[in-house]
N, C-alpha and C positions, 0 to 999 in steps of 0.2 A: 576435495579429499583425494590426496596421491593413493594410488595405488604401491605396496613394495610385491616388488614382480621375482615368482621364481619358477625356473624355468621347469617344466614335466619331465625331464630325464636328471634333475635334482638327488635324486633317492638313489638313484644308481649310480652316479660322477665314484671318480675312483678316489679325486681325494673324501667324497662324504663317507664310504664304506667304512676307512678306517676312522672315523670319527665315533666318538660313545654319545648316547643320545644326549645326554645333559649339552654337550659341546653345538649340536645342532639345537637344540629347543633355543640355546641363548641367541645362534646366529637367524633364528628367525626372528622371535622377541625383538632382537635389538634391530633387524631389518626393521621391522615394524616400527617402533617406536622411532629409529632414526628417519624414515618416511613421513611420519605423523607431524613432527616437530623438526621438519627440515635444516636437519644438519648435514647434509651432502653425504650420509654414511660414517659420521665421527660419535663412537659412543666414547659416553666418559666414565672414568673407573667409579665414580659414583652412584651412575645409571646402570653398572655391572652387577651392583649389591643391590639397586632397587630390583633388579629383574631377579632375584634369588639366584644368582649363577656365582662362580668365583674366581679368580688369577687361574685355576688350571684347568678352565674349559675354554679361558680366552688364549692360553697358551696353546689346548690344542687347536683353535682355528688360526694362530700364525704362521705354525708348525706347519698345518697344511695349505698354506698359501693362500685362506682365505679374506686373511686381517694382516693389516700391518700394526707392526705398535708404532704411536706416535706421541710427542709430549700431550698427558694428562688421560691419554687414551689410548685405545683402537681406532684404526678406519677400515671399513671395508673394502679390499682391495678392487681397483676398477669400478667403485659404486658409478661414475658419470657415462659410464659405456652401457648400463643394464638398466638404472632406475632415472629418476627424474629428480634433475638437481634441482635448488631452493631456487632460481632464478627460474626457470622453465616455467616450477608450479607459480610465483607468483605473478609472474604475465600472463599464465591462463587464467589465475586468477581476475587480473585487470581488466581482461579480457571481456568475461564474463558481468563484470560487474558493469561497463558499460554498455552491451549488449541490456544488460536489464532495466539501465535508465532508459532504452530506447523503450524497453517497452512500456515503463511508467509514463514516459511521453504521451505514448501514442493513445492510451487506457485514457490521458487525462486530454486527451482532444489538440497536444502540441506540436507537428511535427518535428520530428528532430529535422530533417533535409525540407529545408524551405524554397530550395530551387526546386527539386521535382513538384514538393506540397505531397509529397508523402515521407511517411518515416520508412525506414527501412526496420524491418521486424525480423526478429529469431523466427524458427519451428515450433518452438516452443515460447508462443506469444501469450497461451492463457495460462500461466502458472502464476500464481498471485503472489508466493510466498515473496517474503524479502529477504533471506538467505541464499546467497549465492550457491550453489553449487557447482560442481565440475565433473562430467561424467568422465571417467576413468576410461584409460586408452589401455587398448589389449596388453598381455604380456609382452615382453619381446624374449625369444628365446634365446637359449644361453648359448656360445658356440660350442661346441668340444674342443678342449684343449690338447696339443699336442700328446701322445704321438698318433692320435686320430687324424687322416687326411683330410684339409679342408674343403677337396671336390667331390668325398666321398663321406658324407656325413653319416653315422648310422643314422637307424630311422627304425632298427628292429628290438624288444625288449631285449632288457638285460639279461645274460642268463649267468647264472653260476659257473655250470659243467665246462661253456663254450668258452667262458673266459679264465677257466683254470687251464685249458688245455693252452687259451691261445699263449699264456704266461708262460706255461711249461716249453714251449717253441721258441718261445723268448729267450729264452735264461737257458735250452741247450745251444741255440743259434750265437748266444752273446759270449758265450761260453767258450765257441771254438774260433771266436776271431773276428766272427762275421757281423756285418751289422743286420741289426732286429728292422723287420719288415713294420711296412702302420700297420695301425690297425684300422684297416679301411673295412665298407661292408663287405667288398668282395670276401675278403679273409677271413672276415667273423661270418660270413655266410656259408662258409665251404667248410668251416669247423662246423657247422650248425648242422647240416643235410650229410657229412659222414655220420652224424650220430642220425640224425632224423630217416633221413633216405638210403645209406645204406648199409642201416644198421649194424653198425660199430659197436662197443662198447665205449664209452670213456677209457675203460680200462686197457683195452686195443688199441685205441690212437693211442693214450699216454707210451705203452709201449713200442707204439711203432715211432713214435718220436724221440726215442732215447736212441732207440737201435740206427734209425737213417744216420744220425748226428753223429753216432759213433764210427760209422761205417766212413773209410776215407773215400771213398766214391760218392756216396749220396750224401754226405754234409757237403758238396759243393754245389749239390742241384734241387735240396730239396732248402728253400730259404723264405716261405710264406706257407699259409697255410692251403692257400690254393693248388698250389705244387703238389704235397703234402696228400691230398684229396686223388688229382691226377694221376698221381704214381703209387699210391697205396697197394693196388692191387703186383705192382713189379714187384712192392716191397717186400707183401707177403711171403710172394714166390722164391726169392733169391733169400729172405730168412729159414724158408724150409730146404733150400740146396745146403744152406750154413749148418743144415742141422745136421742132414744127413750127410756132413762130413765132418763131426766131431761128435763126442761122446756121449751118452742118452743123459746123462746128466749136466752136460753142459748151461749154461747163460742162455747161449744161444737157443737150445731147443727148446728152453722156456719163452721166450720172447716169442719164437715163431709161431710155438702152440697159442700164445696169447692172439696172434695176428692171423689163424686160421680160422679158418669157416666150418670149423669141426662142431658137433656138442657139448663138446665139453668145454667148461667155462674156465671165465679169467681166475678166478677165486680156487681153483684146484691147482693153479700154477703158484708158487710163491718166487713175484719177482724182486729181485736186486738190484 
């Protein structure tokens, strides 16, 4: 009996987020099913309507790089890299099944190996049943797909907050020229412990990451989110020198007040 293997950081992958649940029920369903009755990962448009799913949830798993369309069907893309193709299961099948004439052998007094004059027996010598079975090989994990580095795999839960900001670093860094950092742990870690350790708002990084980017000096040094962490506190500083030389109603003195360590919160500033 295969196992169809999916990996624990599944729920969080960025293509499954944007996915709607119906689109994920069918790509497990049909994992399964395609597992059970070893098709190497090929469901057919027949098998789409048996599993109650329709053309537009198989569309969203193309769309996000899950499935390929192929004549008469889906396959799932890379099934031979993740799961256990028809040929694998059925040599562990074979496997198994002679492993258990040895043991009918031996029950009935005939050695299989007549040079030693003993048979050679499983672990599992006293199971009487005549049903093969195959005990099931662990998961194998999924890798992360780019732009995750692959020396630096995460290994910390997903979070929301940490991955809007790292987004928002993104798309002001891709914005002005430059190219977008991975998303290694170090990065997603130094996003994580500004908010956790030293208490940030989201609201504060978000702003202090428009402002570096805008600024022609710091969009050329602040380009990871580690950076970003490091130099937070210069940033502060040289937003409230910005302030205190433009008008009390300026951009700028919104932004800084956002990035200072005053009481007063992010939610009294309205920024732009």
């Amino acid at each position: 009996m295969p196992w169809f293997k999916v990996d624990d950081g599944f729920h969080g992958h960025p293509k499954v987020l944007d996915l709607s649940l119906a689109a994920v029920g069918l790509w497990s369903l049909a994992g399964s099913w395609s597992a059970k009755y070893l098709t190497d990962g090929f469901v057919p448009e027949k098998t789409l309507h048996r599993l109650g799913a329709s053309r537009a949830e198989a569309d969203e798993l193309v769309t996000a790089g899950l499935w390929l369309t192929v004549p008469g069907g889906w396959r799932f893309k890379d099934w031979e890299h993740y799961q256990p193709v028809k040929e694998e299961v059925e040599a562990e099948r074979e496997a198994a099944r002679e492993r258990m004439k040895k043991v009918r052998a031996a029950k009935k007094g005939v050695p299989k190996n007549a040079d030693s004059g003993s048979p050679e027996l499983p672990s599992n010598e006293d199971r009487s049943s005549e049903e093969v079975r195959i005990a099931p090989s662990l998961p194998i994990p999924v890798p992360i797909p780019s732009p995750v580095s692959s020396s630096e795999v995460p290994i910390v839960p997903f979070r929301q907050d940490v991955d809007s900001l790292l987004n928002l670093l993104d798309e002001e860094i891709r914005a002005n020229g430059s190219k977008v950092p991975e998303r290694t742990v170090k990065n997603a870690d130094a996003m994580r412990l500004l908010i956790d350790k030293d208490g940030r708002t989201p609201e504060q990084i978000a702003a202090a990451i428009r402002w570096c980017q805008s600024d022609e000096f710091w969009r050329s040094n602040i380009l990871s989110a580690v950076k970003l962490r490091e130099k937070y506190d210069q940033l502060r500083l040289k937003a409230q020198q910005s302030r205190a030389s433009r008008g009390p109603k300026s951009d700028m003195e919104r932004v800084a007040a956002i990035l200072s360590l005053t009481e007063q919160t992010a939610a009294q500033w309205e920024i732009e």
